[in-house]
ZAMIZA-719064 format. One line per 3 residues: number of its first residue (from 1); their letters; for each residue x, y, z of C-alpha. Coordinates in steps of 0.02 Angstrom, whole numbers, plus 50000, padded with zeros to 5 digits. Each point is the difference from the previous one (the first is absolute). Layout:
REM ZAMIZA-719064
NUM	a	X Y Z ~ ...
END
This chain:
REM ZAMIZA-719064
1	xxx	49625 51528 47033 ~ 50130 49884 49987 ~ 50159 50122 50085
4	xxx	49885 50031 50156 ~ 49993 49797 50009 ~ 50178 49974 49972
7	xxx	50034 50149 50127 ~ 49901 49893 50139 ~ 50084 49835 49965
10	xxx	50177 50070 50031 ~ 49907 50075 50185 ~ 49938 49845 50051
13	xxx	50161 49932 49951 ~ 50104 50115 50103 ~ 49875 49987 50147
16	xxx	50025 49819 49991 ~ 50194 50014 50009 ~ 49982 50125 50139
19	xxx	49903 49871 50096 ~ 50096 49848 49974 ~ 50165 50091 50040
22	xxx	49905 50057 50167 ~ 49951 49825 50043 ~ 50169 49944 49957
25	xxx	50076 50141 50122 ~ 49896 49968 50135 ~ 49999 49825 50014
28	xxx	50055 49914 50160 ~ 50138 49916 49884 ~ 50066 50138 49955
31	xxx	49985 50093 50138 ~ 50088 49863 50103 ~ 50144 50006 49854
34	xxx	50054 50172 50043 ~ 50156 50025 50081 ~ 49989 50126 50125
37	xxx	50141 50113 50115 ~ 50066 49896 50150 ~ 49935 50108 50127
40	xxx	49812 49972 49929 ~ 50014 49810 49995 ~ 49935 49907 50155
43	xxx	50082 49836 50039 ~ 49884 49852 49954 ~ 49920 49898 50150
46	xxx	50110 49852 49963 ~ 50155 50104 50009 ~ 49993 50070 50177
49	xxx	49911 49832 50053 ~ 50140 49884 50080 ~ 49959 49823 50061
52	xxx	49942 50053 50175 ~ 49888 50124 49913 ~ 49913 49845 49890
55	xxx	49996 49882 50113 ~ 49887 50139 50122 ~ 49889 50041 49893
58	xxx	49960 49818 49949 ~ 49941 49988 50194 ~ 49925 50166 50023
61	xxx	49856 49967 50095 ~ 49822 50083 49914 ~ 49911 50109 50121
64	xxx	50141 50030 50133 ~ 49880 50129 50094 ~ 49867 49830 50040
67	xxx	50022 49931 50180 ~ 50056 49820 49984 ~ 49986 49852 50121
70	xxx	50074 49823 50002 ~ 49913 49832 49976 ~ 50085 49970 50183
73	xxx	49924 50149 50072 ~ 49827 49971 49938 ~ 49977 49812 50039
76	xxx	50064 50042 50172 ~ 49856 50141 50023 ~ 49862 49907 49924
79	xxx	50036 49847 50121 ~ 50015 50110 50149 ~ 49846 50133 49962
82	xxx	49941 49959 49877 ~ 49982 50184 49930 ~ 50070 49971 49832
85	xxx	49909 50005 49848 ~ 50091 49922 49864 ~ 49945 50060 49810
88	xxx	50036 49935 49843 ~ 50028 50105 49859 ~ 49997 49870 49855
91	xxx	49867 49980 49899 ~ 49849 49851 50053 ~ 50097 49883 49895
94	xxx	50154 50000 50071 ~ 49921 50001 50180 ~ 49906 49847 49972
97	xxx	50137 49909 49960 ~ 50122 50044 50134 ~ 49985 50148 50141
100	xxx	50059 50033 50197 ~ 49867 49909 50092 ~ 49870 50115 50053
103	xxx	50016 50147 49895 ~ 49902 50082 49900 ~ 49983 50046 49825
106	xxx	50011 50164 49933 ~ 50074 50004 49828 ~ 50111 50111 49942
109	xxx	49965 50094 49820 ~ 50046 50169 49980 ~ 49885 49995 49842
112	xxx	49837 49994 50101 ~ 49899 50115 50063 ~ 50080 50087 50126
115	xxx	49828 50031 50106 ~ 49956 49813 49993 ~ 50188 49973 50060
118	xxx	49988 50127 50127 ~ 49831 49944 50073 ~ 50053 49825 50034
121	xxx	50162 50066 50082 ~ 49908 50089 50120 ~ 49884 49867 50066
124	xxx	50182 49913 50061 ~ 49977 50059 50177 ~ 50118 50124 50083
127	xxx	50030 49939 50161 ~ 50108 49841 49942 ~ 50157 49993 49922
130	xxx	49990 49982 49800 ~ 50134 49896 49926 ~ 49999 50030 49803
133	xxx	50082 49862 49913 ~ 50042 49953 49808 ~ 50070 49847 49915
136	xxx	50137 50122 49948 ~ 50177 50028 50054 ~ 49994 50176 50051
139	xxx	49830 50046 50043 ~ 49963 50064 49831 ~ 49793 49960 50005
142	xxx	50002 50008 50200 ~ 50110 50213 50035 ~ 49862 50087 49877
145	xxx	49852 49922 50110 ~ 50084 50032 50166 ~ 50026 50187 49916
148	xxx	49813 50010 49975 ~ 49951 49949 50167 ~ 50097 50148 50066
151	xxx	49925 50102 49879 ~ 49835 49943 50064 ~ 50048 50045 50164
154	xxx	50060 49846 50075 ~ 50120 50014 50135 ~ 50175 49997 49941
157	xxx	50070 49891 50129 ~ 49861 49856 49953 ~ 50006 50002 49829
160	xxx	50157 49889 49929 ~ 50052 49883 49864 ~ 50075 49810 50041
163	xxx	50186 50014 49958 ~ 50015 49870 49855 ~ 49832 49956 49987
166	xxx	49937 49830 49994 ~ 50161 49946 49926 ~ 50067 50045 50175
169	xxx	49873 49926 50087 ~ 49996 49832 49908 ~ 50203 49968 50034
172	xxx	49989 50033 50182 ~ 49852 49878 49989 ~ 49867 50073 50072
175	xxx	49786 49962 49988 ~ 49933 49971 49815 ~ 49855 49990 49917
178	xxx	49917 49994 49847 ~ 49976 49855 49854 ~ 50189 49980 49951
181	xxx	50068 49973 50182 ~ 50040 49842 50024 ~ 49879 49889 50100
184	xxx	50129 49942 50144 ~ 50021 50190 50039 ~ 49810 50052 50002
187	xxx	49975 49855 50125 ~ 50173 50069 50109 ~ 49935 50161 50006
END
């Protein structure tokens, strides 16, 4: 009995150098670590990146396909018309402390259901402009709504985001609301 033992230590033995020298082959380190012919090797991102090249993608703009408008543009419509309907994408927090006046609320969370989302996006009427705005620089929260609303079926041409968002907005001065605005410009407005 005791050589057919032996006989399966030194297997499990060898399998277990066979496996370690495996992992050790396949690693990522190691793999990495290889040196390979020049005409395999691709240059690194960095390398063919000069400072134009950083500087652009630092200001790429998320969504580029979404329609955008300016905070000039849309307080000039809603004071002529009166078409526009502005909503905000942050979440009921955020709008109670500080939003355009007269929007609405419609929080942003691609976590939720997307059938709850999509059912209060359609009760926004169709008829109106729909201004999507964020308290973000590039329209991160606002593009993906305006992308749904033309996914369900909303005219293209009324569907945009605010360029700049409330940040925009609040520079240039224009109507706030909400409980951290200050009281001089609730009463202005």
């Amino acid at each position: 009995m005791p050589a057919p033992r032996k006989e399966l230590n030194v297997k499990l033995q060898f399998l277990a150098i066979l496996l370690l020298w495996g992992a050790l082959i396949l690693s990522p380190a190691a793999i990495s670590s290889r040196t390979f012919p020049e005409s395999s090797q691709q240059p690194a991102p960095a390398a063919k990146a000069g400072p134009s090249a950083s500087a652009s993608s630092k200001d790429a703009i998320p969504f580029p396909q979404v329609p955008r408008i300016t905070a000039e543009e849309v307080e000039s419509l809603a004071k002529d018309k009166g078409n526009v309907v502005l909503v905000d994408t942050d979440d009921s927090e955020s709008y109670a402390a500080e939003h355009i006046k007269g929007a609405v609320n419609v929080a942003y969370d691609p976590t939720a259901d997307a059938r709850a989302q999509d059912d209060m996006l359609s009760a926004l009427p169709g008829d109106k402009l729909l201004v999507f705005y964020c308290n973000c620089p590039h329209e991160e929260d606002s593009a993906p709504m305006v992308l749904e609303m033309q996914q369900l079926g909303y005219d293209h041409d009324k569907v945009k985001a605010l360029k700049g968002g409330l940040t925009r907005w609040e520079q240039l001065g224009y109507p706030l609301a909400g409980t951290d605005v200050g009281a001089a410009q609730e009463k202005g407005n």
